[in-house]
N, C-alpha and C positions, 0 to 999 in steps of 0.2 A: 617522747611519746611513741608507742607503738602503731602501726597501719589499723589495727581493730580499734583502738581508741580513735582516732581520726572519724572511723567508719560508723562507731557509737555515736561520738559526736553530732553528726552529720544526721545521723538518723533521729537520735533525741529534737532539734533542731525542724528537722521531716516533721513531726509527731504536733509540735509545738505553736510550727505555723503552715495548719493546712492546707489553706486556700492561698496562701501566699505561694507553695510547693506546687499545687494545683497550675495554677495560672500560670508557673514560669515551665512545669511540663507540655500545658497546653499550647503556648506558642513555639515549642518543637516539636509536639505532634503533625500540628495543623501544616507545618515548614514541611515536615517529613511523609506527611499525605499526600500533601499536593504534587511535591515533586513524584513519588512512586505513582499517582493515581497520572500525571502526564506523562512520564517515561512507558508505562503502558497503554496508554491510549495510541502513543505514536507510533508504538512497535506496532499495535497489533492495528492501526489503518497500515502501518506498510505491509505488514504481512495479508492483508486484505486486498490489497493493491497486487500484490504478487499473486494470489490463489486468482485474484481476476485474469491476470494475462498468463498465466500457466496454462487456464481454460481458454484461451483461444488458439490453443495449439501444442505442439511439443517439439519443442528447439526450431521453428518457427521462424522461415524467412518470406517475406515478399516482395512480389516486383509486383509494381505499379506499371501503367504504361503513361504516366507521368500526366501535366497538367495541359490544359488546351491549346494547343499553336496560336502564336498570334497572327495579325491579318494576314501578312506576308508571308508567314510559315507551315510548312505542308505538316499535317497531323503524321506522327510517325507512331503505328499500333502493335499491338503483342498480337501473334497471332497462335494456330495449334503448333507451328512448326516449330513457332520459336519455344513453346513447353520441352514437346518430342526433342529438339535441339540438347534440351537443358539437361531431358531425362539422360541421352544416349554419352552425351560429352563430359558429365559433372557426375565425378565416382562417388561423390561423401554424399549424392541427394540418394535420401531413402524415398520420397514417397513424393508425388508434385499434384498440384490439383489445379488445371486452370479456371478460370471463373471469369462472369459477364454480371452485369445486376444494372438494372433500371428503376421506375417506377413507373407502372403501370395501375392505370382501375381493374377492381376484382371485385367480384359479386358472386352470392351465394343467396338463393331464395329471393328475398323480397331486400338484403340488405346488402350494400355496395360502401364499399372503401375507395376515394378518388384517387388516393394516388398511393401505391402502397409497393415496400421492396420487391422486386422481385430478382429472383438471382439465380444464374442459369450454371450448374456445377456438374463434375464427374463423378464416379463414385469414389473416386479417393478422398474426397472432401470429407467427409463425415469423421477418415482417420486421420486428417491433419489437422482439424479443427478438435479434434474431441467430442462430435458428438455424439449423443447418447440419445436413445428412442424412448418414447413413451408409449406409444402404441405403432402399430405397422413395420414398415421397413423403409428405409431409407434408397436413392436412386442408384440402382449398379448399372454395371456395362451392358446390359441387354439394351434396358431404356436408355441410354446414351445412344446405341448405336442404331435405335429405330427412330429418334427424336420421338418417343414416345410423351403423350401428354398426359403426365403422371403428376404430382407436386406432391412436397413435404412440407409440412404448414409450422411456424413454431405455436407455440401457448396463448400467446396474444392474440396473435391471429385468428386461431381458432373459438376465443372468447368472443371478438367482434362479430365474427362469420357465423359459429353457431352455437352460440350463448352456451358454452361447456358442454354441450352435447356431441354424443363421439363422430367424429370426423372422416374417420375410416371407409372410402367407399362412396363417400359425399362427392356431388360436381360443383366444380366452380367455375366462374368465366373469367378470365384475364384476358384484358383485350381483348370482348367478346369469342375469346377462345377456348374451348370447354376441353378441362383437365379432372383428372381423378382424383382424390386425394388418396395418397398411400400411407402416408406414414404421417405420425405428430412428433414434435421430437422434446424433449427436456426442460426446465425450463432454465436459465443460464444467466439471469436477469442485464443490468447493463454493461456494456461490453466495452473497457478503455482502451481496445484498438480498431472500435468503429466509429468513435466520436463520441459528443457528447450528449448524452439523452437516445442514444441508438443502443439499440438491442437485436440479438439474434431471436429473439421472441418475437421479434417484428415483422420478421421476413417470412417470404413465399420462395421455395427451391424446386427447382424444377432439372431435368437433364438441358446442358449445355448445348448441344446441336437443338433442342426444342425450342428454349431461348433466342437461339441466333436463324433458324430455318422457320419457323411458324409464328413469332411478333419480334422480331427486328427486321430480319433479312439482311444480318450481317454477318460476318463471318471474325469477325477482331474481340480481342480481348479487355478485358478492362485489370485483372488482375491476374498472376501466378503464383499460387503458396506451396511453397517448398520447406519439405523435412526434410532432418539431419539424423542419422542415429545420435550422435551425442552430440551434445552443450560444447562441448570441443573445438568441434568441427563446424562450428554457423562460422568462422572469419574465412576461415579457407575454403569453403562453400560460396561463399558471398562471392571469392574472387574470380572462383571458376564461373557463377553464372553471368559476374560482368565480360568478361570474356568475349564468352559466347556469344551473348550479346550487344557488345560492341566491333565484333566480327561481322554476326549480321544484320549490325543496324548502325554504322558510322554514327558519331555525336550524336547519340538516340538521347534523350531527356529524361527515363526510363528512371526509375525513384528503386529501391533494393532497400526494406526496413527491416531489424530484427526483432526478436523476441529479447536482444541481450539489451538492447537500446532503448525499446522501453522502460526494460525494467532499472535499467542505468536511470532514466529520467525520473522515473515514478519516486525511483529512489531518494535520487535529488531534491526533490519538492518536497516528499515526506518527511526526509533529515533536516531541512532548514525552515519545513512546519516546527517539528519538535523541538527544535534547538529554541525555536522562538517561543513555544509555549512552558521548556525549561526556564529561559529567563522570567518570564512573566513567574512561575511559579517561585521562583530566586526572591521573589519580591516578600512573597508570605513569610520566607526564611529569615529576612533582615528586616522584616516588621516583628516578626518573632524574638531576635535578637535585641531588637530595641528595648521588647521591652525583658526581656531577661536582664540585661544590664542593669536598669531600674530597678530591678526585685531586690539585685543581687548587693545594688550600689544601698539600699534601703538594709537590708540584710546585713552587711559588714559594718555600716555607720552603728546599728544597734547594738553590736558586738564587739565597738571599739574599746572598752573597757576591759572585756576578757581577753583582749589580741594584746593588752598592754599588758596584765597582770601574766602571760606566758612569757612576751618575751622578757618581763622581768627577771621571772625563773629561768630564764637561759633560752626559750625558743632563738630559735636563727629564722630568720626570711626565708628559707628555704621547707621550714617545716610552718610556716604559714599559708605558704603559695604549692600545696601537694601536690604533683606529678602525677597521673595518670596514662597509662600503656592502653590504647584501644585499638584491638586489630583491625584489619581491612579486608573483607566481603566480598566473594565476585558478584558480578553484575548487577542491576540497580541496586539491591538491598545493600549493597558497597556503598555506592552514591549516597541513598538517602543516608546511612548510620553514619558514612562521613560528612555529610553535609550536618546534619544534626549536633557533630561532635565538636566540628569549628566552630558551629554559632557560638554553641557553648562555652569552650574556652574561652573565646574572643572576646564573648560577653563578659565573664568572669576574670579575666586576665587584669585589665587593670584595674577594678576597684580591689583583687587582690594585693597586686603590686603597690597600689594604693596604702592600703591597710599595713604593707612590711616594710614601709618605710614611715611612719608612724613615728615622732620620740617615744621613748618611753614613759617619761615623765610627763607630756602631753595624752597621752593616753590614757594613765592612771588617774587622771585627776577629770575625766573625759567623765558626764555624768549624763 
């Protein structure tokens, strides 16, 4: 027999039983859906995952000044010098922003937030973080260097404070301290390298010397964020600013996180989400398979009489059980059309082999 007779066959067959045809399609679709509809879901939270920490800066290192001393241990702090230290000694930092942040109460009109961010920045901050304005301007070196009492409010902020009405120009009191508002800034929604349920839409920014001269009365740091020109250069950045700073702060406790590490993590958890929502979906495939097996086991039993009456005429095993060539696909649509192709066979493998080992004379007489 030739390959179009085969293929007539098969088709006449298609025509004859079609809800039988139907239903052994439908459980390689539903196999073949589920896995593409999971393969992209996973892709595209990681790639959600990544556009989040992208937006919290650009190549992206921080020092912490680490976690609280305990009873017996003296608090060791970041302070301006140790920044200026980092800017002057460490060739691959493009841009450094130090930073302070508390919570303080802030009030606007007749309506008061108890305990709300506030975070005391340079004007580098805005281009190591990525931020972007919505209206005003954001804090530069003038108000840094008069500790002026200026602030940048995010979106949230300014919904509690003045029910979306423009901000710009507006006083507010932090710690009974009366600041201007200058600028609103974007909105960025929640941020996976401020924790969990934290947002830069939460915060109040004020200049860094106003933070630590007009409501703390300190002079230390709580954070340093440091750019890289390139993605490259954050490992041998890291090393210069350990350095430095364990020159000028012996066994300091000092924490140094990247942007690379994150996204190593983020990474991590989203591939062995998806890995584990592939297998759940693997499940649909081999229920799928089941029952293709059945259709197919039902399918050849009805046709034992014709599989007998060929190989009388001479059929071989070989032109019972047809070969098919199915190439392979890059990325997922690879996956599913191979995943789809094994069931198949698999399914179909042995009640074919089944059927080519048949007598003949048991066949024929097969009613």
């Amino acid at each position: 027999m030739r390959n179009q007779d085969y293929l007539r066959g098969a088709a006449d067959s298609l025509r004859t039983h079609r809800l039988r045809s139907f239903l052994t399609m439908l459980g390689v679709i539903v196999g073949v859906l589920t896995v593409v509809l999971t393969l992209g879901i996973g892709a595209g939270a990681q790639d959600a995952i990544h556009d989040r920490i992208e937006a919290l800066g650009s190549n992206l290192i921080v020092v912490n000044s680490g976690p609280p001393p305990g009873p017996s241990q003296q608090a060791i702090y970041l302070y301006a010098a140790d920044a200026e230290a980092i800017r002057d000694r460490c060739p691959l930092v493009r841009t450094i922003a130090p930073q302070q942040e508390t919570r303080l109460p802030v009030s606007a009109g007749g309506v008061q937030l108890t305990s709300n961010f506030v975070m005391g920045v340079s004007s580098s901050y805005a281009g190591a973080r990525r931020m972007t304005m919505t209206a005003g301007r954001f804090i530069d070196d003038a108000d840094d260097d008069r500790a002026d009492k200026v602030a940048v409010i995010g979106s949230t902020v300014r919904q509690y404070l003045f029910a979306g009405a423009d901000p710009i120009g507006q006083r507010i009191l932090i710690n009974g301290v009366d600041f201007e508002v200058i600028g609103l800034l974007d909105p960025k929604g929640d941020s996976p390298g401020l924790g969990p349920g934290m947002s830069t839409d939460d915060r109040i920014y004020v200049p860094l010397t106003a933070l630590q001269a007009r409501l703390l009365g300190t002079t230390d740091l709580r954070v340093i964020a440091v750019t890289t020109a390139n993605q490259d250069d954050i490992p041998t950045a890291v090393g210069q600013i350990r350095r430095v700073l364990d020159e000028r702060h012996p066994d300091n406790p000092f924490e140094i996180k990247t942007q690379l590490e994150l996204m190593s993590t983020s990474s991590s958890i989203s591939g062995l989400v998806t890995a584990l929502l592939a297998a759940l979906a693997a499940v649909s495939l081999i229920v799928g398979a089941i029952g293709i097996m059945n259709i197919m086991l039902v399918s050849v039993h009805e046709r034992t009489r014709e599989i007998g009456i060929r190989r009388a005429v001479g059929a071989r095993r070989r032109h019972i059980v047809l070969p098919w060539r199915v190439p392979v696909l890059p990325g997922a649509l690879a996956l599913s059309l191979t995943a789809s192709t094994v069931v198949g066979i698999l399914s179909g493998l042995y009640p074919a082999q089944r059927a080519a080992r048949l007598d003949v004379s048991d066949a024929l007489r097969f009613e």
